[in-house]
C-alpha positions in Angstrom: 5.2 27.6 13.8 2.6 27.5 16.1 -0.1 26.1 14.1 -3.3 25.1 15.1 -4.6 21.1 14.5 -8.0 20.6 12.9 -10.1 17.9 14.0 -8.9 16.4 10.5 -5.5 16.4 11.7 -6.7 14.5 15.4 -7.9 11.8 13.2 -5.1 11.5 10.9 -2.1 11.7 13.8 -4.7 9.1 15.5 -4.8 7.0 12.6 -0.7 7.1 12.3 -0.6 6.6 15.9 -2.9 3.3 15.9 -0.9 1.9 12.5 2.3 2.5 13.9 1.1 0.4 17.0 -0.1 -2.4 15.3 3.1 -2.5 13.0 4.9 -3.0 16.3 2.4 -6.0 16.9 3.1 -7.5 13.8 6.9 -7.1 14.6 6.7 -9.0 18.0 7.9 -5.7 19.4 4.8 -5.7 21.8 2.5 -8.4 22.6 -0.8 -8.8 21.2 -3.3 -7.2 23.6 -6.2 -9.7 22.5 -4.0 -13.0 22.8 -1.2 -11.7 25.4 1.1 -13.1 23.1 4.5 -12.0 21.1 3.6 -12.6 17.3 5.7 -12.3 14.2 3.8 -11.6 10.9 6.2 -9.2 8.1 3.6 -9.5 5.5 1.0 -7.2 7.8 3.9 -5.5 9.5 5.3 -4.4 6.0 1.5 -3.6 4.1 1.0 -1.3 7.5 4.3 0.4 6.6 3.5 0.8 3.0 0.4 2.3 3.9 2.2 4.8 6.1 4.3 5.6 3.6 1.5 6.7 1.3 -0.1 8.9 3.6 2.9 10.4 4.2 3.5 11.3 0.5 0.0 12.2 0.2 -0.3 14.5 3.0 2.7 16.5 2.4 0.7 19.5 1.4 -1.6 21.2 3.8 -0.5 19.3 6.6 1.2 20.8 9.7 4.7 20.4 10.4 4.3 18.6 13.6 2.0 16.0 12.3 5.0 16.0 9.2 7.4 15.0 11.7 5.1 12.3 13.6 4.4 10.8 10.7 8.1 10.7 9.5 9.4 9.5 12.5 6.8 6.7 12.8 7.8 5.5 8.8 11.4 5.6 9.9 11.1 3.5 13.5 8.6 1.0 12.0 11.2 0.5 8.8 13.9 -0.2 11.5 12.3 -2.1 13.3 11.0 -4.3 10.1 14.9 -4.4 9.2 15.8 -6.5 12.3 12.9 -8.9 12.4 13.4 -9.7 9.1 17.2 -10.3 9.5 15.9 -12.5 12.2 14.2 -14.0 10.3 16.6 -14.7 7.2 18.9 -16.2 10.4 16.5 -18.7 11.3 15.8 -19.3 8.0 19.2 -19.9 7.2 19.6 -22.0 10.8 16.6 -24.6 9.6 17.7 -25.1 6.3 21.3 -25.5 7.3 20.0 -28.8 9.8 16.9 -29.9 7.5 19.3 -31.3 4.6 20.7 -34.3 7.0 17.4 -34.7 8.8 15.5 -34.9 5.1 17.8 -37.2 4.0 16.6 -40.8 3.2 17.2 -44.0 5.5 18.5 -45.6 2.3 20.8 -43.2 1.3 22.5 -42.7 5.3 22.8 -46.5 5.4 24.4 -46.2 1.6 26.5 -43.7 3.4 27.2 -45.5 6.5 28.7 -48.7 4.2 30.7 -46.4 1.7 32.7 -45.0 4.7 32.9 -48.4 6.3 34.8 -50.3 2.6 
């Protein structure tokens, strides 16, 4: 097992390397180093992922164990990590939409509401 990395394989354990931190951008699991901010975005988080997972599959011939097992493991933290923002998500989701039906309701129909309870 002690096989030697081509410059091919640098660039494609760099490449994995740079996705997997900017998947963990997307996830607000590290700020943005342009804006200093924590920033949320699944769509890009979960197209970076997909693309991960196609290299993977494609590379599983002729590619060195070690850079194998870098690339599974960065697939398998970035999918974990996608599970829990998007469960965040779904909760705060579920949290505005749970408060918006009384704040969306008409002044007509409260005040309707308001005399009903009042006869």
């Amino acid at each position: 097992m002690n096989e030697q990395l081509t410059k091919h394989d640098h660039v494609l354990m760099s490449l994995v390397m740079q996705l997997q931190s900017n998947t963990m951008i997307h996830l607000g699991k590290m700020s943005n180093p342009m804006t200093g901010e924590v920033e949320v975005d699944l769509e890009n988080a979960a197209h970076a992922i997909d693309l991960l997972e196609m290299l993977q599959a494609k590379c599983r011939t002729e590619t060195p164990e070690a850079l194998l097992k870098v690339m599974d493991q960065a697939v398998m933290d970035l999918q974990m990590n996608y599970l829990d923002e998007a469960k965040k998500a779904a909760a705060a989701d579920d949290a505005e939409s749970d408060e918006a039906p009384a704040a969306a309701q008409p002044a007509a129909e409260v005040d309707k509401s308001a005399e009903d309870l009042q006869a």
